[in-house]
C-alpha positions in Angstrom: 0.0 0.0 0.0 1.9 3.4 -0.9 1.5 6.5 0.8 -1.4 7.9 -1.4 -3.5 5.6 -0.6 -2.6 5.4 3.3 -3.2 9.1 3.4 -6.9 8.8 1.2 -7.5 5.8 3.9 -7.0 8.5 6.7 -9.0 10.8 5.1 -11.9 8.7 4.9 -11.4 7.5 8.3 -11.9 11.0 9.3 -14.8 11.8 7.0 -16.5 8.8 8.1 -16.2 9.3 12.1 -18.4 12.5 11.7 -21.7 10.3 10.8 -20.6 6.9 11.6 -20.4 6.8 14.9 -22.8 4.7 16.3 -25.4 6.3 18.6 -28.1 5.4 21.1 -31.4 7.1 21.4 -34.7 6.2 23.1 -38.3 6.9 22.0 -40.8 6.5 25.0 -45.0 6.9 24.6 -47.7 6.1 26.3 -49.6 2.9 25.1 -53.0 4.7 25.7 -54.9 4.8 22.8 -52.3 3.2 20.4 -53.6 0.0 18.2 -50.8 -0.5 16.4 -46.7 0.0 15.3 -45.6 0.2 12.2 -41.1 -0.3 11.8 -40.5 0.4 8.4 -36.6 -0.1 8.4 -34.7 -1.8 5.9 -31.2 -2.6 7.3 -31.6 -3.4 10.9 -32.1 -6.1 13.9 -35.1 -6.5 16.5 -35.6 -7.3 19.9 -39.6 -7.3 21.0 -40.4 -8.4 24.9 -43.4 -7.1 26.6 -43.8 -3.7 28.9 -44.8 -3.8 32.3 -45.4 -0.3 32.8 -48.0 0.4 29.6 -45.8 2.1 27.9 -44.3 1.7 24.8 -40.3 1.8 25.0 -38.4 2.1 21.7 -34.8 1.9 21.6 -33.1 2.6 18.3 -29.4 2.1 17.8 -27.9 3.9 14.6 -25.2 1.4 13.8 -25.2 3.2 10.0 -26.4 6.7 10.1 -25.1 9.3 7.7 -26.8 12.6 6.5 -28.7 11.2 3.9 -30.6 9.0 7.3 -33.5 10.3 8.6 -35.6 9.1 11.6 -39.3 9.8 10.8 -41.8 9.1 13.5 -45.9 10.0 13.0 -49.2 9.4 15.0 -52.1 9.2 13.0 -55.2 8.6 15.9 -54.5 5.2 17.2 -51.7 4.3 14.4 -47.9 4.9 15.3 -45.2 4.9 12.4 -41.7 5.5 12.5 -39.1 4.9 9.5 -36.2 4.8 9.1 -35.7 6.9 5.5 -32.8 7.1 3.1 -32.8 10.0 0.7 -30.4 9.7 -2.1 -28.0 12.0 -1.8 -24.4 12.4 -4.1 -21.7 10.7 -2.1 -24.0 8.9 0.5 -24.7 5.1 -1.0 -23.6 3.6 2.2 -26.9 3.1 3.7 -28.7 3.5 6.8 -28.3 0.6 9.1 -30.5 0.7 12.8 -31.5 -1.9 15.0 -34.2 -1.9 17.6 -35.2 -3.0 21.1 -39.0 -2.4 21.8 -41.3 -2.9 25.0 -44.9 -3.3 23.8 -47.9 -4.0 25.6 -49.7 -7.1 24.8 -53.1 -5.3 23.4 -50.8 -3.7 20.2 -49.8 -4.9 17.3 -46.5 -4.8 15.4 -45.6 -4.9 12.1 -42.5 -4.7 10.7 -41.5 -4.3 6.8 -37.7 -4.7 6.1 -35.4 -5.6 3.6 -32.7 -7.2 6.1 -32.5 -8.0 9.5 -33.4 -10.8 12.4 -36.5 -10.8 14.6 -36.3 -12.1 18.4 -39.4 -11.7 20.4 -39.4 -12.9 24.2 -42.5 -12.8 26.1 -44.3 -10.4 23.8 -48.3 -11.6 23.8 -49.5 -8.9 21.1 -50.3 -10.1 17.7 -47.0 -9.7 14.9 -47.4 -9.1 11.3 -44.2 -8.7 9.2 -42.7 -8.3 5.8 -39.3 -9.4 5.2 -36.6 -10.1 2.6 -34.0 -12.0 4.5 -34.4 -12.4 8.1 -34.0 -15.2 10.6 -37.1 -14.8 13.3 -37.4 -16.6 16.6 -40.2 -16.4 19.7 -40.4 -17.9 22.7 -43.2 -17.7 25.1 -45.0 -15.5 22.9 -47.7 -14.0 20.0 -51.4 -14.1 20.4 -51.0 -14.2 16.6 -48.7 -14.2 13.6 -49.0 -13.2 10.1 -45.9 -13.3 8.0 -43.9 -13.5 4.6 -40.2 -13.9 4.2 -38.3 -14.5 1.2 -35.3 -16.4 2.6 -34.5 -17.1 6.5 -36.5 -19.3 8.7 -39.0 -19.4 11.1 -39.1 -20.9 14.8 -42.1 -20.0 16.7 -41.9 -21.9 20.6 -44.8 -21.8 23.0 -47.0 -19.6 20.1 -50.4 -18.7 21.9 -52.3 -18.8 19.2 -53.0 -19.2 15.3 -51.8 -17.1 12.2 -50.2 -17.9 8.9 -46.7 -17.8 7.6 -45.6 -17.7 3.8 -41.7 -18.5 2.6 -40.4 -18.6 -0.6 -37.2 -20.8 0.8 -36.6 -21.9 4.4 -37.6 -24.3 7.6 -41.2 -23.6 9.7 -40.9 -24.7 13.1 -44.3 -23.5 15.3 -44.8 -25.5 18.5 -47.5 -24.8 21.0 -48.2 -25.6 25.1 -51.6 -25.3 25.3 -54.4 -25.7 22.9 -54.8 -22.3 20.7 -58.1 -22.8 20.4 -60.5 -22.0 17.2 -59.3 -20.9 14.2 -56.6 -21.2 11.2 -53.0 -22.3 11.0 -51.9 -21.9 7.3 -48.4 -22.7 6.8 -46.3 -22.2 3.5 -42.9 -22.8 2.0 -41.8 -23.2 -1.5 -38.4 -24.5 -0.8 -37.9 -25.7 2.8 -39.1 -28.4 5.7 -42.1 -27.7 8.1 -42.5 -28.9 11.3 -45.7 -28.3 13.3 -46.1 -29.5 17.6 -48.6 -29.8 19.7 -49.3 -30.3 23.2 -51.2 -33.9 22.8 -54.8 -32.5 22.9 -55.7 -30.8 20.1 -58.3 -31.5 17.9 -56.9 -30.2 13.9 -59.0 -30.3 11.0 -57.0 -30.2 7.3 -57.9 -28.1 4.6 -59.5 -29.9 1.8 -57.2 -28.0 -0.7 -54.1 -30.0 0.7 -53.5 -33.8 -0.6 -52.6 -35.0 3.1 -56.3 -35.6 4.6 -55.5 -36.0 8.7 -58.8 -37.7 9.6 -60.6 -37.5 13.3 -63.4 -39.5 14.7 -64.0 -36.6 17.3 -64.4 -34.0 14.9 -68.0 -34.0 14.8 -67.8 -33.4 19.0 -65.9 -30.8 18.4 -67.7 -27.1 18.4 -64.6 -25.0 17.1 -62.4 -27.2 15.6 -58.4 -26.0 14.4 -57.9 -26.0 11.1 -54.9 -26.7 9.3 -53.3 -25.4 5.7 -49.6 -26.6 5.2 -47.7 -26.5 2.2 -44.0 -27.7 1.5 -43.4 -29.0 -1.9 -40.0 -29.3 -2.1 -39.8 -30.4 1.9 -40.3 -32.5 4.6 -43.6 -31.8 7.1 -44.3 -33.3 10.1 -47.3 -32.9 12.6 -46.7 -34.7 15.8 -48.4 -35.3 19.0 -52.1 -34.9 17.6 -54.7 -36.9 19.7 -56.4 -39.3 17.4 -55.1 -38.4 13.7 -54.0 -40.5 11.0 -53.3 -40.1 7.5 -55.1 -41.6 5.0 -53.1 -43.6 2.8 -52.8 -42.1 -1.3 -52.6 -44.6 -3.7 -49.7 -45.1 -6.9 -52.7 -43.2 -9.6 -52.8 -40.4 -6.7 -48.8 -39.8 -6.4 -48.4 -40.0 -10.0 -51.1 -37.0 -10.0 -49.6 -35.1 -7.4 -46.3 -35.7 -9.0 -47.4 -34.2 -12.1 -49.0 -31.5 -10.3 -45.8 -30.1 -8.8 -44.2 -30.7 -12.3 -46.8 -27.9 -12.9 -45.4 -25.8 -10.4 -48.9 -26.2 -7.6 -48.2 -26.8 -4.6 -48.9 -30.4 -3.6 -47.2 -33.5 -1.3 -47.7 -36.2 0.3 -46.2 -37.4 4.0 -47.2 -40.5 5.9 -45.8 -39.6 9.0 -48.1 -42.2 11.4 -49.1 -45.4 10.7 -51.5 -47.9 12.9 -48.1 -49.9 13.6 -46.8 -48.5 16.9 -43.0 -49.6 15.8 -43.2 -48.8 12.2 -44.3 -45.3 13.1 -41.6 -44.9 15.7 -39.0 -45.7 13.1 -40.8 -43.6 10.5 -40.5 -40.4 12.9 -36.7 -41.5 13.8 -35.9 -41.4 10.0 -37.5 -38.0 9.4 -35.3 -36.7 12.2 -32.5 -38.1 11.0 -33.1 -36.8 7.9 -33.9 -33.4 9.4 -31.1 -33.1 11.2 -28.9 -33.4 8.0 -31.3 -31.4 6.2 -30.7 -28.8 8.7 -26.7 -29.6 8.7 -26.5 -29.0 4.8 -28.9 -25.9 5.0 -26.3 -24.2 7.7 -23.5 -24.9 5.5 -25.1 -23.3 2.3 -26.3 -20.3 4.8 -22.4 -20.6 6.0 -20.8 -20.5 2.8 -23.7 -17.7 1.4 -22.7 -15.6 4.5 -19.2 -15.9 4.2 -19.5 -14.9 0.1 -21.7 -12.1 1.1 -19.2 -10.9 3.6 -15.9 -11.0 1.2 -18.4 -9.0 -1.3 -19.2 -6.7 1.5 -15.5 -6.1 2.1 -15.1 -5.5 -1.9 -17.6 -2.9 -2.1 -16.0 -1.6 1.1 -12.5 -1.5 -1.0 -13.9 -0.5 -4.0 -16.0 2.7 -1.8 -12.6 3.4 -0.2 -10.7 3.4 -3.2 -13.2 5.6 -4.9 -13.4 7.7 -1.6 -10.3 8.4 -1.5 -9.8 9.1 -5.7 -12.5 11.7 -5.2 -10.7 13.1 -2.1 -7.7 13.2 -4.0 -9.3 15.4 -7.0 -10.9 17.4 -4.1 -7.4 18.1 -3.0 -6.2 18.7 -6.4 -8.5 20.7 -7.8 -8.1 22.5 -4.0 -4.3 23.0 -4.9 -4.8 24.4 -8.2 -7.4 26.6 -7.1 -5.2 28.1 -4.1 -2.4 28.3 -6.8 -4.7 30.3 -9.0 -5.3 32.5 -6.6 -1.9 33.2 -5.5 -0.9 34.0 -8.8 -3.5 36.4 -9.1 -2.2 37.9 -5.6 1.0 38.4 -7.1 0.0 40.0 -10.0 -2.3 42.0 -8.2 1.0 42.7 -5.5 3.2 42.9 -8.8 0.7 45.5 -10.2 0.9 47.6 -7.4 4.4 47.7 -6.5 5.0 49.1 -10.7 2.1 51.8 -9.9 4.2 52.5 -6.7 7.7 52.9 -8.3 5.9 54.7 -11.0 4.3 57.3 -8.3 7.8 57.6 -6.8 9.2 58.5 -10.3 6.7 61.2 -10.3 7.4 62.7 -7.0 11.3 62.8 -7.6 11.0 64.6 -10.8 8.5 66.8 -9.7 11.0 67.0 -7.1 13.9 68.0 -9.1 11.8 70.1 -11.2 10.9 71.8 -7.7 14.7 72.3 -7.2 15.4 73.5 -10.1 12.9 76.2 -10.4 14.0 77.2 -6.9 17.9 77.6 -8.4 16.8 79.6 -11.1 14.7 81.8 -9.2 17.8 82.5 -6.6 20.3 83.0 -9.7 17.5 85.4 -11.5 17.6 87.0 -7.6 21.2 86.7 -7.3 22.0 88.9 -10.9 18.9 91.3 -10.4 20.7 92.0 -7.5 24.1 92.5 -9.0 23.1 94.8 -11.9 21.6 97.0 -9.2 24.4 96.9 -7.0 26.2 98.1 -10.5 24.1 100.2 -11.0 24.4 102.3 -8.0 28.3 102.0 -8.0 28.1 103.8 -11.1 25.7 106.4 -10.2 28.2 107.1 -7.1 30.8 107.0 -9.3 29.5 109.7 -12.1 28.1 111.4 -8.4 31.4 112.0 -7.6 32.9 112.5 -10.5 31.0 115.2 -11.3 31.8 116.9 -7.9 35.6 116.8 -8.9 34.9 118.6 -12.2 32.7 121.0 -10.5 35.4 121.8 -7.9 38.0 121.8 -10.4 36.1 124.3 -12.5 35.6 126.7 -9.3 39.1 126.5 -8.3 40.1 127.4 -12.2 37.9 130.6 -12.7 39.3 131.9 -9.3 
């Protein structure tokens, strides 16, 4: 690395430590009259738990948060927004990066729309709805219910306390339960990826028709508000365990050939025998599918691995490639800087240059008005000097005739006597 570049790596340094410092702020509001949250955010972790005091604590960390970031919060009646905004600005492309820690009482919703960034709720009873590209999202102990889509992460939902629906277009479902959840709909989705569904042992499910698993109950008609379930995994494994008196009905060679062709077609179909009347058989069954999970799950880290690691070495490239281009356009700043000043100190000197030839020029002036002066003044004193000499001749020679007349007139006396 030569010295250039060390010095354009110092310089960006600097510039950077004015709006990259990372800083904490807190955002507190009473949960009195407030329905719902709305995080619109799209580089940036969460952290969710439930208040104890009713209000609503929201802690914001700016891990990335230059002058093209803005934090925009609004009210609108029972409605509360806040985004995090990036405005496109010339020399700004780093982004705006800010994760959150929130304390929300269990009668609000949130709802969260991102483009990156991990979800970790923890005793938080309020209902979530969410919108993510790429995010990894975990709860324990919490959600009175969940409605979700996420392009690529995974789901694990532990202790859920009640139903919702999730949508993926690739990664693992995982939603277990304590307690029955009571009526209503579980709809779970994944275009490339394994489901797994858990239940406490007392549960009473009912399938959607659409699906072409049919999980069949003799209790069903007892039942005055039965569960429903809606699970989809073409491409993956789904299991449903711990279900009081279900079975799956068995599909015949005609039926797999049709459902075969069907997800040629690209619609969602599968089929997973997962319990079987023989005790044993079953047992193995369910010790396969773990096995087979747990690999699954193996292989999936190592591609998530690999993708993070290739993602991180482009991540420092672009860093590179910003530096280096930070620190080119610093160095044309300076440059063009430097031939500015230079311009300018040219024209000082010709402007100094200037003046000092107007000065000596003046000076000329003044020393031959000067000598002129002088000289006037010598002929004026010489003019004085012979004025005065003629008159002193002048007189001399009046005396001189004066007296010279007197002798002729005593001369002439003295010769008639």
């Amino acid at each position: 690395m030569n010295q250039k570049l060390k010095s354009a790596l110092w310089v960006y340094l600097i510039l950077i430590s004015q709006f990259v410092i990372a800083q904490n702020d807190e955002y507190l509001v009473s949960g009195q009259g407030i329905s719902s949250i709305l995080l619109e955010n799209k580089n940036g972790h969460y952290f969710v738990t439930s208040s104890k005091d009713e209000m609503i604590h929201i802690k914001y960390n700016k891990k990335k948060f230059g002058e093209n970031c803005q934090f925009k919060k609004k009210q609108n009646g029972p409605n509360l927004s806040i985004e995090i905004a990036e405005n496109k600005m010339p020399g700004f492309s780093r982004g705006c990066k800010v994760n959150f820690t929130l304390k929300i009482p269990a009668n609000i919703s949130l709802k969260i729309r991102g483009n990156e960034g991990d979800i970790n709720i923890d005793g938080f009873l309020g209902k979530l709805f969410f919108n993510m590209e790429k995010s990894n999202i975990e709860s324990t102990n919490s959600l009175s219910y969940f409605d979700g889509h996420l392009a690529s992460g995974k789901v694990h939902l532990k202790n859920v306390e009640g139903v919702g629906q999730l949508s993926l277009d690739s990664g693992d479902i995982s939603v277990s339960y304590n307690k029955d959840p009571g009526p209503g709909k579980i709809s779970l989705a994944t275009k490339k990826g394994d489901i797994l569904l858990k239940f406490p042992g007392n549960v009473k499910v009912n399938l959607d028709t659409k699906n072409d698993v049919q999980i069949l109950d003799s209790d069903f008609k007892s039942t005055q508000s039965p569960l429903a379930l809606h699970i989809i995994a073409p491409q993956g494994r789904t299991a449903i365990k711990n279900i009081s008196g279900v079975s799956v009905s068995p599909v015949n060679k005609t039926k797999e050939k049709e459902n075969k062709t069907t997800q040629e077609k690209g619609v969602f179909s599968f089929v997973r025998n997962f319990f079987n009347s023989d005790p044993k058989k079953g047992e193995n069954e369910k010790e396969k599918i773990e096995k087979e999970k747990i690999t699954n799950e193996q292989l999936e880290k190592s591609k998530l691995e690999k993708e993070k690691q290739e993602e991180l070495a482009l991540r420092e490239k672009e860093e590179i490639e910003k530096t280096e281009l930070l620190a080119k356009e610093t160095l044309e700043k300076k440059k063009l800087e430097s031939e500015q000043k230079e311009k300018e100190l040219l024209a000082k000197k010709k402007r100094l240059a200037l003046l000092k030839k107007k000065a000596m020029l003046r000076k000329k002036l003044l020393e031959k008005k000067r000598l002129q002066q002088e000289r006037s003044k010598k002929n004026k004193q010489t003019a004085k000097r012979i004025r005065k000499s003629k008159k002193s001749k002048t007189i001399s020679k009046k005396v001189t005739q004066k007296k010279s007349k007197a002798k002729k007139s005593k001369t002439s006396n003295e010769s008639s006597k």
